[in-house]
C-alpha positions in Angstrom: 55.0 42.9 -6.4 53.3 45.0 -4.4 49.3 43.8 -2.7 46.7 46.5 -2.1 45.3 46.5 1.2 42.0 44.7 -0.3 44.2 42.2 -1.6 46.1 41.5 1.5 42.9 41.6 3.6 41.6 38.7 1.4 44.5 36.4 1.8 44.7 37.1 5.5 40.9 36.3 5.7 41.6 33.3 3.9 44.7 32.2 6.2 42.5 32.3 9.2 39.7 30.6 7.4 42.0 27.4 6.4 43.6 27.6 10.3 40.3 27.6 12.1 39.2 24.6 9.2 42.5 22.8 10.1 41.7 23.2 13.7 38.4 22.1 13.4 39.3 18.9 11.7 42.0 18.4 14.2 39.6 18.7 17.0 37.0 16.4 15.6 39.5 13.8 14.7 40.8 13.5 18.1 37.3 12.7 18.7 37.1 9.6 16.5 34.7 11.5 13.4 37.0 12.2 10.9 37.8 8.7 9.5 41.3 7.4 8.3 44.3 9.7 9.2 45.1 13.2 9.2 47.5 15.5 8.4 46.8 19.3 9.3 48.2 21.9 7.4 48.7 24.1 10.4 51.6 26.8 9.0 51.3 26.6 5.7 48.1 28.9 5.4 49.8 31.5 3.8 50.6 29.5 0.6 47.4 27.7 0.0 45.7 31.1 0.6 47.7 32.6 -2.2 47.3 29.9 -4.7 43.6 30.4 -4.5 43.4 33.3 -5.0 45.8 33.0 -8.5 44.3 29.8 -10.0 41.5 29.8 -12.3 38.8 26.9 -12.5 40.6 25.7 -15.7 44.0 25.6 -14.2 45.4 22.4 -12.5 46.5 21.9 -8.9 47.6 18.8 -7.2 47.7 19.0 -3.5 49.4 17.4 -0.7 47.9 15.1 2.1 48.2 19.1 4.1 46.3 21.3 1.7 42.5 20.6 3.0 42.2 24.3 3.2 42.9 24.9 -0.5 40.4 22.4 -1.5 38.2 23.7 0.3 38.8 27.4 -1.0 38.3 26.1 -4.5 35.5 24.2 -4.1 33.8 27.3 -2.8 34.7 29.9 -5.3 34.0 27.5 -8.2 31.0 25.9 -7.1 29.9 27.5 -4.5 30.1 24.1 -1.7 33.0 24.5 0.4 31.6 22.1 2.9 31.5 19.3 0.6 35.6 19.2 1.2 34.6 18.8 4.9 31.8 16.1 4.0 34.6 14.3 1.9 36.9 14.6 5.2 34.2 12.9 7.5 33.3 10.6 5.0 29.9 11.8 4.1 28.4 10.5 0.8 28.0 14.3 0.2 31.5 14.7 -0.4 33.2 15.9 -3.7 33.9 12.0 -4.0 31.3 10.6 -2.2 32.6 10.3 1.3 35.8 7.8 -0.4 38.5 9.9 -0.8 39.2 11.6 2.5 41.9 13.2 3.5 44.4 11.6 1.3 42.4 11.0 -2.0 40.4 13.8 -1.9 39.5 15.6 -5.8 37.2 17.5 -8.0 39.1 18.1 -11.2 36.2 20.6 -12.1 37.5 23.7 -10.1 41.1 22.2 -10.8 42.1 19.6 -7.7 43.3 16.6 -9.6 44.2 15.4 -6.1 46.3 14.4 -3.9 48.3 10.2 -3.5 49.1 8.6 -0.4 52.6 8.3 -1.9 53.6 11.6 -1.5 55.3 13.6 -4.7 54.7 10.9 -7.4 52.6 13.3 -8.9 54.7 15.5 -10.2 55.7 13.9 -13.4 51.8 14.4 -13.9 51.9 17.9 -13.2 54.5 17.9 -16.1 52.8 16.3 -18.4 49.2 19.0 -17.6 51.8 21.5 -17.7 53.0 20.2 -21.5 49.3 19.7 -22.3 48.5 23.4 -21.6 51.6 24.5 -23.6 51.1 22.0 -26.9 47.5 23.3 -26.6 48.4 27.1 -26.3 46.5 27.1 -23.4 47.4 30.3 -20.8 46.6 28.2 -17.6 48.7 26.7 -15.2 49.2 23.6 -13.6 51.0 23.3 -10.2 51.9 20.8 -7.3 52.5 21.2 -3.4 54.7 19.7 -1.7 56.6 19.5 1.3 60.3 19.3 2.2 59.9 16.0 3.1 59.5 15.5 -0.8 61.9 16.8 -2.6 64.3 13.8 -1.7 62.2 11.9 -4.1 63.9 11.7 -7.7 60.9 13.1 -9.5 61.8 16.1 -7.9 65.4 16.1 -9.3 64.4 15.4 -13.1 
C-alpha cells in the first residue's frame, strides 16, 4: 500500500502530537498532578497514529494502559474535545468519565474507546464478541484491541 505525501504528513503530525502529549503527562506526573499511575506510550506513536486515522466513530477500539494518545485523537476528531482525555488523566470532573477513570479506565464508547482494564489483555475475548456482533449484524465496521508483547502470554491470546 502506498501513502500519498498528505497522508503521511498527517500520521507524522499525529506521531509528534501523541509524543509531545506523552511527554507532557510524563512531565506533570513526575510532578505529583496526574493522579494514580502512568504508563507512557513513548514508541508506539506510529501505531496509534495509524489506527486513528482508519477507525470510524462507529467502529470499536480497546486500548492499552499506553494508548493515551489515541484516545485522545479520537476524542478530537469525533467530538471535537481532545483535552477532555487530558482532564480524564488529571482527574478533572471534565473528563470523558468524570475525572474516574484515569489512565487505566479511561472511555467514551461514542467515538469508539470501550476502554482500557487494569488487567491487561482480558479484553480481548470482548473484542471478539463486538467483532461477531458487527458480522451477525452485517455491519462493515471494525473492532480492534492493542496490546503489548507483554500480553500475548495470556491464554486469551492463544484461543
Amino acid at each position: 500500500m502506498k501513502l500519498d505525501i498528505e497522508t503521511l504528513v498527517d500520521l507524522y503530525r499525529d506521531m509528534v502530537l501523541i509524543r509531545a502529549f506523552e511527554f507532557g503527562l510524563e512531565r506533570e506526573f513526575k510532578k505529583g498532578n496526574v493522579p494514580g499511575m502512568l504508563h507512557t506510550g513513548v514508541g508506539q506513536e506510529a501505531t496509534q497514529a495509524a489506527l486513528a486515522a482508519h477507525l470510524t466513530a462507529t467502529d470499536a477500539f480497546f486500548p492499552d494502559h499506553r494508548c493515551h494518545g489515541i484516545n485522545a485523537l479520537a476524542q478530537e476528531k469525533y467530538q471535537g474535545d481532545g483535552e477532555r482525555i487530558m482532564a480524564e488523566l488529571f482527574g478533572r470532573a471534565t473528563g470523558v468519565c468524570s475525572g474516574k477513570g484515569g489512565s487505566l479506565h479511561s472511555a467514551n464508547p461514542k467515538v469508539g474507546n470501550f476502554g482500557d482494564n487494569a488487567v491487561e489483555g482480558s479484553y480481548m475475548a470482548t473484542v471478539l464478541g463486538v467483532a461477531l456482533a458487527y458480522q451477525m449484524r452485517g455491519q462493515p465496521n471494525v473492532a480492534c484491541c492493542i496490546i503489548g508483547d507483554g500480553t500475548v502470554g495470556r491464554g486469551e491470546f492463544h484461543e
